[in-house]
VEXDREN-2710 file (C-alpha; in Angstrom, 1 decimal):
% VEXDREN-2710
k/r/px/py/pz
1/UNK/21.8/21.4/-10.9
2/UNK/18.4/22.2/-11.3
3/UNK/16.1/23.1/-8.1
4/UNK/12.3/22.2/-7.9
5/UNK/9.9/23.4/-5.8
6/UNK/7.6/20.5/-5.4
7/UNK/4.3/20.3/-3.4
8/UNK/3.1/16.5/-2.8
9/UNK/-0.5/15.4/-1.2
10/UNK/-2.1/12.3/0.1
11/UNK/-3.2/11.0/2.9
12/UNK/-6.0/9.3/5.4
13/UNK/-4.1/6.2/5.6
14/UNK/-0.7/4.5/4.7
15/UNK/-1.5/3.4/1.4
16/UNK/-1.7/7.0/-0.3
17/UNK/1.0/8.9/2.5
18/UNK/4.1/6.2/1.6
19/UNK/3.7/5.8/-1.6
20/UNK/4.2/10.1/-1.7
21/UNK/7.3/9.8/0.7
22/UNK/8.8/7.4/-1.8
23/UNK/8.2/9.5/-4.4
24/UNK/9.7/12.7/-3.0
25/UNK/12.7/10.8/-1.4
26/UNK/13.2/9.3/-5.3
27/UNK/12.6/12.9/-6.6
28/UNK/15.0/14.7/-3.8
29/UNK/18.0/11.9/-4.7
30/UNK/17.2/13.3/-8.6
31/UNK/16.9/17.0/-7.3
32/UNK/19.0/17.7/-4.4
33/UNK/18.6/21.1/-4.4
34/UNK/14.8/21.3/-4.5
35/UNK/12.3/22.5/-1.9
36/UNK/9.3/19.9/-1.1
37/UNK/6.0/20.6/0.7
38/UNK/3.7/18.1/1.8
39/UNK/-0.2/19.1/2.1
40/UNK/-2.3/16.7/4.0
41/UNK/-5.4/16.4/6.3
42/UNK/-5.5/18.0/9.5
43/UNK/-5.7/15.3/12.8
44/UNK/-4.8/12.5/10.1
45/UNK/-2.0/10.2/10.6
46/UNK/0.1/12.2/7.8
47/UNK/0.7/14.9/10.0
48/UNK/2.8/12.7/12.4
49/UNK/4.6/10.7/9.4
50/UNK/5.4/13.1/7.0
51/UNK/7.6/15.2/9.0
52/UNK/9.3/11.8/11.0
53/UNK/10.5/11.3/7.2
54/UNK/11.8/15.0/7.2
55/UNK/9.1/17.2/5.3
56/UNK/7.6/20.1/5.5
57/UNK/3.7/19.5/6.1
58/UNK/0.2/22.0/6.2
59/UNK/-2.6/20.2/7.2
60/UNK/-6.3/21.3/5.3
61/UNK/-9.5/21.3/7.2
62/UNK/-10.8/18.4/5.0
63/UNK/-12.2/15.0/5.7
64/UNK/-13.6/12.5/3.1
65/UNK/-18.0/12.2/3.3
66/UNK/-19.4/9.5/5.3
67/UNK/-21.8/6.6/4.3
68/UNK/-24.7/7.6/7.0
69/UNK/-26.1/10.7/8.2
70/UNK/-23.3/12.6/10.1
71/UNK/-22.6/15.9/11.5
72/UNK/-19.5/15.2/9.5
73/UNK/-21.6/15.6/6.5
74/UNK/-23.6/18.3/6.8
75/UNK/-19.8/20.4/7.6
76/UNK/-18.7/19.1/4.5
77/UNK/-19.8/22.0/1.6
78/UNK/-18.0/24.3/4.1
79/UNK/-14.7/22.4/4.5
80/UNK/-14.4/21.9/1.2
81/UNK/-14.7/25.7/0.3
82/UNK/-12.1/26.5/2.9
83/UNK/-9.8/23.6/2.2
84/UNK/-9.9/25.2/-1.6
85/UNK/-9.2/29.0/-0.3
86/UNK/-6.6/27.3/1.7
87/UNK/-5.1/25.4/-1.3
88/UNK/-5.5/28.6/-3.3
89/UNK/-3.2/30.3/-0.5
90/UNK/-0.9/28.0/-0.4
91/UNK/0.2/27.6/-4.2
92/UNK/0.2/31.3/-4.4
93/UNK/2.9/31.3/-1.4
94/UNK/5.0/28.4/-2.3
95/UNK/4.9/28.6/-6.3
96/UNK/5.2/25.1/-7.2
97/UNK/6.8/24.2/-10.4
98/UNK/4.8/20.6/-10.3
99/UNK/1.9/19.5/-8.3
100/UNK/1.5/15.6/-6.9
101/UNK/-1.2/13.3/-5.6
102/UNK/-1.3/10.1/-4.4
103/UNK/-4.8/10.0/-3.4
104/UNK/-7.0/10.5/-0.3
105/UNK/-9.6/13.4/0.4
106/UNK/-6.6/15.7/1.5
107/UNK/-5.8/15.8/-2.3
108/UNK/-8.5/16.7/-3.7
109/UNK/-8.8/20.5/-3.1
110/UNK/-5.3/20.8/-3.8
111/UNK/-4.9/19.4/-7.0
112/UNK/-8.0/20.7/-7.8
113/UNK/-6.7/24.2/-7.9
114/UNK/-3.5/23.9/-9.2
115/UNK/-5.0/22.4/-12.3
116/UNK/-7.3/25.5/-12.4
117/UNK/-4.1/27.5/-12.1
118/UNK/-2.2/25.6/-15.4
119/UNK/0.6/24.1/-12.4
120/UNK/1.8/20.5/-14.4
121/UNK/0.0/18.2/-11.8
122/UNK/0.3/14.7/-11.9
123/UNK/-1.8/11.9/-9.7
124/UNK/-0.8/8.3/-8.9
125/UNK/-3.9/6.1/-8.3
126/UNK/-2.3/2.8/-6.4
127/UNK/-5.3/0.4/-6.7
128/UNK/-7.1/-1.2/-9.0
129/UNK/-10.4/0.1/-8.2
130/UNK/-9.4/3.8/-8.0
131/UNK/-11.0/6.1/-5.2
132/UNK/-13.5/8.6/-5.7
133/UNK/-11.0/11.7/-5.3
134/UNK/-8.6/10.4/-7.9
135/UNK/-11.6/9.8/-10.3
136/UNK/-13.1/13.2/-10.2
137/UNK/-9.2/14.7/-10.3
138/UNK/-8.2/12.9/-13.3
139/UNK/-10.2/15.2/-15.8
140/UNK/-8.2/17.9/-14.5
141/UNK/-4.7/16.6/-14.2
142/UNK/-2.1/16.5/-16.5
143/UNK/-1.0/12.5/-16.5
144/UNK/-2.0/9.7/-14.4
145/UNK/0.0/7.1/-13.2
146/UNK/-1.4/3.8/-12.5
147/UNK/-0.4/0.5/-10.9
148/UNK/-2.7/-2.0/-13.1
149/UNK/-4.0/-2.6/-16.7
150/UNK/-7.2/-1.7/-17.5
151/UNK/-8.1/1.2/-15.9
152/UNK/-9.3/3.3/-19.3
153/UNK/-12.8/2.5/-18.1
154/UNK/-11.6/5.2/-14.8
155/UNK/-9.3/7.6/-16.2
156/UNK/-8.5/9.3/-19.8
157/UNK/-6.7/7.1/-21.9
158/UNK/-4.9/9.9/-23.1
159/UNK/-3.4/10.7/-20.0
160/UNK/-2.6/6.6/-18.5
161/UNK/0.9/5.4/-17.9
162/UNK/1.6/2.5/-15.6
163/UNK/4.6/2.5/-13.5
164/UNK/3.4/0.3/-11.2
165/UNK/3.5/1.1/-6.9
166/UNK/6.4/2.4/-5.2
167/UNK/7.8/-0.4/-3.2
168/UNK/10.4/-0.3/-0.1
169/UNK/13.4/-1.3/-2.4
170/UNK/15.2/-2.7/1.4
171/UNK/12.4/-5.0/1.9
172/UNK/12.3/-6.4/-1.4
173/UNK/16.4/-7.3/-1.8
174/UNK/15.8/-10.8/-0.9
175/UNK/19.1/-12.2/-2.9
176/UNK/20.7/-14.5/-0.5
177/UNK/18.9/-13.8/2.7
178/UNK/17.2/-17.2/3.7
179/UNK/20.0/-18.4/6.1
180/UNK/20.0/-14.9/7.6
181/UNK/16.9/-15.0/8.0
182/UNK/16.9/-18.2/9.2
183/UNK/19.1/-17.3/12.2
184/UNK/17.3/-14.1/12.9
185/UNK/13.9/-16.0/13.3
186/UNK/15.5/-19.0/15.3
187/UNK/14.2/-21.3/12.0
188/UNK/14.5/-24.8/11.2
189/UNK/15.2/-25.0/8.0
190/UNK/13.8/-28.1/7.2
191/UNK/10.1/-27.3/8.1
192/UNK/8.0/-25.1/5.9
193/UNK/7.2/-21.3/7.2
194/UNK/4.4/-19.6/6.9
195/UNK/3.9/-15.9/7.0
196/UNK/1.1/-14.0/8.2
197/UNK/0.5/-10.5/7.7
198/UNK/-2.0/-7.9/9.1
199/UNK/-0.8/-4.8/8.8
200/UNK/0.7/-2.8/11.6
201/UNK/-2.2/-2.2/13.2
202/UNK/-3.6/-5.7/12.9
203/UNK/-6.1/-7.5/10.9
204/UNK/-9.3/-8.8/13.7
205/UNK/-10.6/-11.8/11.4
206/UNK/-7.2/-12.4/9.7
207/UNK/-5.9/-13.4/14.0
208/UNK/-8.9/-14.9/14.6
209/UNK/-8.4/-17.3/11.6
210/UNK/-4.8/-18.1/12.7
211/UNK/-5.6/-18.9/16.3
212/UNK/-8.2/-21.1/15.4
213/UNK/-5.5/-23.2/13.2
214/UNK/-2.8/-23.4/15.5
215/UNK/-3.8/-27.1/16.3
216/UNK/-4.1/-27.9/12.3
217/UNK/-0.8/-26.2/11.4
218/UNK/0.7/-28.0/14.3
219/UNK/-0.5/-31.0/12.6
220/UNK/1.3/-30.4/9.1
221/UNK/4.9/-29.2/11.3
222/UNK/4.2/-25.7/10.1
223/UNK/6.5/-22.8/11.3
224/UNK/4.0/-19.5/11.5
225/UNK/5.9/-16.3/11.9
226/UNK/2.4/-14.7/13.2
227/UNK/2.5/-10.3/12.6
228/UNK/-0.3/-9.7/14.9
229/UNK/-0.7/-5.8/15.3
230/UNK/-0.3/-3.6/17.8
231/UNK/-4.4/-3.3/18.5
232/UNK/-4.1/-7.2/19.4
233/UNK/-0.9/-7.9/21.1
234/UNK/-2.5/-8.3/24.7
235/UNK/-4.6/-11.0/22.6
236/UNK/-2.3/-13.0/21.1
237/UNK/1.1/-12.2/22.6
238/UNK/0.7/-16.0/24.7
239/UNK/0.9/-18.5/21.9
240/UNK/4.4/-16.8/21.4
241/UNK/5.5/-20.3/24.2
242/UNK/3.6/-22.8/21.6
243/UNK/6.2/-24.4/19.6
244/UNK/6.8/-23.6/16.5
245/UNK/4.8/-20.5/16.9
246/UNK/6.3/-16.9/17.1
247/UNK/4.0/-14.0/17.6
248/UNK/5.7/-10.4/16.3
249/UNK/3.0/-7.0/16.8
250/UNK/5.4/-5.2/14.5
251/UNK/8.3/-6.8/11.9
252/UNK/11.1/-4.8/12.3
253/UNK/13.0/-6.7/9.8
254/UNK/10.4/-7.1/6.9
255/UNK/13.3/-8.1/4.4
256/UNK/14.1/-11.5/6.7
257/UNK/10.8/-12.1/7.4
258/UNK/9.7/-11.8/3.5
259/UNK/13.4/-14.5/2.8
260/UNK/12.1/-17.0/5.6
261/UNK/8.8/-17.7/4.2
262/UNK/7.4/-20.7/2.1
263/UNK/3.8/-19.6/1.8
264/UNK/2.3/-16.0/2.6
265/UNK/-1.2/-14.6/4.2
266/UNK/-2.0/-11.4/3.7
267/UNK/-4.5/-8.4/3.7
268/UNK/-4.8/-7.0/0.0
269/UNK/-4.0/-3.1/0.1
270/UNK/-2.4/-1.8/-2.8
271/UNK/1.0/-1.0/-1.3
272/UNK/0.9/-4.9/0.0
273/UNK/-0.1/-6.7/-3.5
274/UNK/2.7/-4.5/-5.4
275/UNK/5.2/-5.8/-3.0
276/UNK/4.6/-9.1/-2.6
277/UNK/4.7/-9.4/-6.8
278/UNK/8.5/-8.5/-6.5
279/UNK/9.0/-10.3/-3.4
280/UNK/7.2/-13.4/-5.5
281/UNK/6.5/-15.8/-2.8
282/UNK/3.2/-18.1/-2.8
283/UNK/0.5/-16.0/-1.4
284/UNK/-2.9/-16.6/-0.2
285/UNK/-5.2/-13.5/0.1
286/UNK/-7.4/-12.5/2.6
287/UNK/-8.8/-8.9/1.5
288/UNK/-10.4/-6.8/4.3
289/UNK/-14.9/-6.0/3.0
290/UNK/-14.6/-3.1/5.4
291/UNK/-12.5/-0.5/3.1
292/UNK/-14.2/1.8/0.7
293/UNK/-15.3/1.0/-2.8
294/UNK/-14.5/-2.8/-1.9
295/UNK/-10.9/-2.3/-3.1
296/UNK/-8.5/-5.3/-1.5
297/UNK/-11.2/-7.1/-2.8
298/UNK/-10.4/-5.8/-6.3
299/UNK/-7.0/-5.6/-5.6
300/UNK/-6.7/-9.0/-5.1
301/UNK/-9.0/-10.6/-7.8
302/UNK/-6.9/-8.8/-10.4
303/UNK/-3.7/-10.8/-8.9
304/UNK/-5.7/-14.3/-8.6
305/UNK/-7.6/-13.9/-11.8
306/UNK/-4.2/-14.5/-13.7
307/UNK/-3.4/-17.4/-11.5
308/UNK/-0.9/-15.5/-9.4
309/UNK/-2.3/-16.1/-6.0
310/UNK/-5.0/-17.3/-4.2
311/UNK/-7.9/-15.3/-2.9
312/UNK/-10.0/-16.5/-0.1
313/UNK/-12.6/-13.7/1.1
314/UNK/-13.8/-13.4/4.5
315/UNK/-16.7/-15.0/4.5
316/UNK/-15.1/-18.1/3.1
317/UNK/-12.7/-18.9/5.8
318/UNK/-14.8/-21.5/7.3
319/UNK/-15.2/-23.7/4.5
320/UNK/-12.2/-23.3/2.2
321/UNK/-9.0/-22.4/4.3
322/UNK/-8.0/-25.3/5.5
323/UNK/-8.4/-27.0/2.1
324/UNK/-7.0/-25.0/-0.3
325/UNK/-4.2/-24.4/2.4
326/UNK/-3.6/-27.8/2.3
327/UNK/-3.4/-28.3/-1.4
328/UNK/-1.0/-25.5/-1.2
329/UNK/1.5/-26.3/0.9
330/UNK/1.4/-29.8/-0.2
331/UNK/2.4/-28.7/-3.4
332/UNK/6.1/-27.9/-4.2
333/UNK/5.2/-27.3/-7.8
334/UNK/1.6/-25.0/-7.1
335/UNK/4.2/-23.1/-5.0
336/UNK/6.7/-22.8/-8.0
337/UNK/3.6/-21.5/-10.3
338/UNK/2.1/-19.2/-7.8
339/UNK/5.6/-17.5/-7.4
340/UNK/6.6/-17.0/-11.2
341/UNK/2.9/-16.1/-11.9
342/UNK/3.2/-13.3/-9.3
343/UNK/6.8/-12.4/-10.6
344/UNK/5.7/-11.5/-13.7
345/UNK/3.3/-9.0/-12.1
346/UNK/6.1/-7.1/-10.4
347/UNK/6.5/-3.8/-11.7
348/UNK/10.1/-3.0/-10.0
349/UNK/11.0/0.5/-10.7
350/UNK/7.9/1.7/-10.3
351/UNK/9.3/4.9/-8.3
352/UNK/12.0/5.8/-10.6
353/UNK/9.4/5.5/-13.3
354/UNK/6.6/7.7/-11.6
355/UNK/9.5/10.3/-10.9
356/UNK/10.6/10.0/-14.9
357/UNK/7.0/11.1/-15.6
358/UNK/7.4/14.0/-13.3
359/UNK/10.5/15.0/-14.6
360/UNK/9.2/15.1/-18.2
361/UNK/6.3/17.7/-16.6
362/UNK/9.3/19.5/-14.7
363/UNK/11.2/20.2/-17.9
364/UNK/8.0/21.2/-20.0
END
């Protein structure tokens, strides 16, 4: 059985640390016997995940350069040198046999050395408006793996495969879960249920919007299974005694929550549009503005621009939620095209595909 040693980087937020976790538990299933290492961002939220999934992790003295004038700035030059000493050291201790990154200013240094030092690297890019770090690396790296069509204008051709995102394959299995899910949420199944999704930590305009409709989806005998956040549960935790209303800060059962819905809201991150293409449920996006390089906004266009969902931005809300939400769930047979239009987007094996790529680079 062969044994890798494998050294994996990404980081700043979830959408670049799971995506790496899911790609070293695919690889470690492939590999049993292989040794992973997971390089990250000091005092970033990858230091506390990476190990709760049972990894190895060295943090660099590296943080990404802000829009305004900031001390933070002007220590940039010199945390970039030592993060690249530091990446330096470590590839000379641990000897990888194939380098990985998922994207995020913790990657940058890393990768950036190991191509210098010929080790096979390989960088997955999970939006459709790639960051800046992924950009820069992909002259280096040896293949890029992508989760959209397209993206020749970013990256060398040459070097392009899409695979697609790694998705939780637990929460996806949705085969024959509605009456469980039923039970489990205390659903009638007779009304329509609507989903709404902010992320763990929340989405501010995203609650604001829902609170403000509680009277209107009362109105059309809507069920709203309501994922607030953990930042706004003191907020909204009350309406959990309105009828028909249930107020969650954190879905601990994604999979039933996912089967119980008729119609979706969510946020637009990369890891949340792949996933709701194989989950392929009717889904109405509301992209955060405030994320770098615009990119849920991106994200979601490229979904809605093939008539797979609906994109309402921010700004919008006022004026065109309640109508097109309307239209919507009026409509059993928009819902029907919505969901196969968003099914066909679904790139399901995206992880075992990603980890094919690597092996290729592993046997070279």
């Amino acid at each position: 059985m062969n044994a890798y040693k494998i050294i994996l980087s990404g980081g700043g937020t979830g959408g670049h640390i799971y995506p790496a976790i899911a790609i070293a538990n695919a690889l470690k299933a492939r590999f049993p016997k292989s040794e992973f290492l997971f390089v990250g961002a000091k005092d970033k939220m990858e230091m506390q995940k990476v190990p709760q999934a049972g990894y190895s992790i060295i943090g660099l003295w590296i943080s990404g350069i802000q829009r305004r004038l900031t001390f933070k700035n002007v220590l940039f030059p010199l945390k970039l040198v030592v993060s690249l000493f530091r990446s330096m050291a470590i590839l000379n201790s641990f000897k990888p046999d194939v380098v990985i990154g998922t994207g995020g200013f913790a990657s940058g240094p890393l990768l950036q050395v190991a191509a210098m030092k010929g080790v096979p690297t390989l960088i997955q890019e999970q939006n459709s408006f790639p960051g800046i770090t992924n950009k820069l690396l992909s002259k280096k790296v040896t293949k890029v793996c992508v989760a959209y069509e397209g993206l020749e204008r970013f990256f060398p051709k040459e070097k392009l495969i899409l695979t697609g995102n790694p998705v939780r394959q637990d929460v996806v299995d949705l085969e024959g879960k509605s009456a469980e899910a039923n039970t489990f949420f205390s659903l009638d199944p007779h009304k329509k249920t609507l989903l709404v999704l902010g992320g763990s930590l929340g989405a501010r305009r995203i609650n604001q919007l829902v609170e403000s409709k509680l009277d209107y989806l009362k109105k059309l005998d809507i069920q709203l299974i309501w994922q607030c956040g953990k930042l706004y549960e003191e907020d909204y935790s009350r309406y959990n005694s309105n009828a028909n209303v249930q107020v969650h800060t954190f879905l601990n059962r994604m999979d039933l929550a996912y089967a119980s819905a008729d119609v979706i809201i969510s946020r637009a991150g990369a890891s949340s549009v792949s996933e709701l293409c194989v989950v392929g449920k009717p889904v109405i996006f509301i992209p955060s503005p405030n994320v770098s390089e615009d990119h849920q906004t991106k994200n979601a266009s490229a979904v809605s621009g093939k008539g797979a969902a609906l994109l309402i931005r921010e700004q919008d809300l006022e004026s065109n939620f309640e109508s097109q939400f309307s239209a919507l769930i009026s409509s059993e047979s928009t819902q029907l095209e919505l969901s196969t239009a968003i099914k066909q987007l679904a790139l399901k094996n995206a992880t075992q595909s990603i980890v094919d790529e690597i092996e290729k680079l592993l046997h070279k």
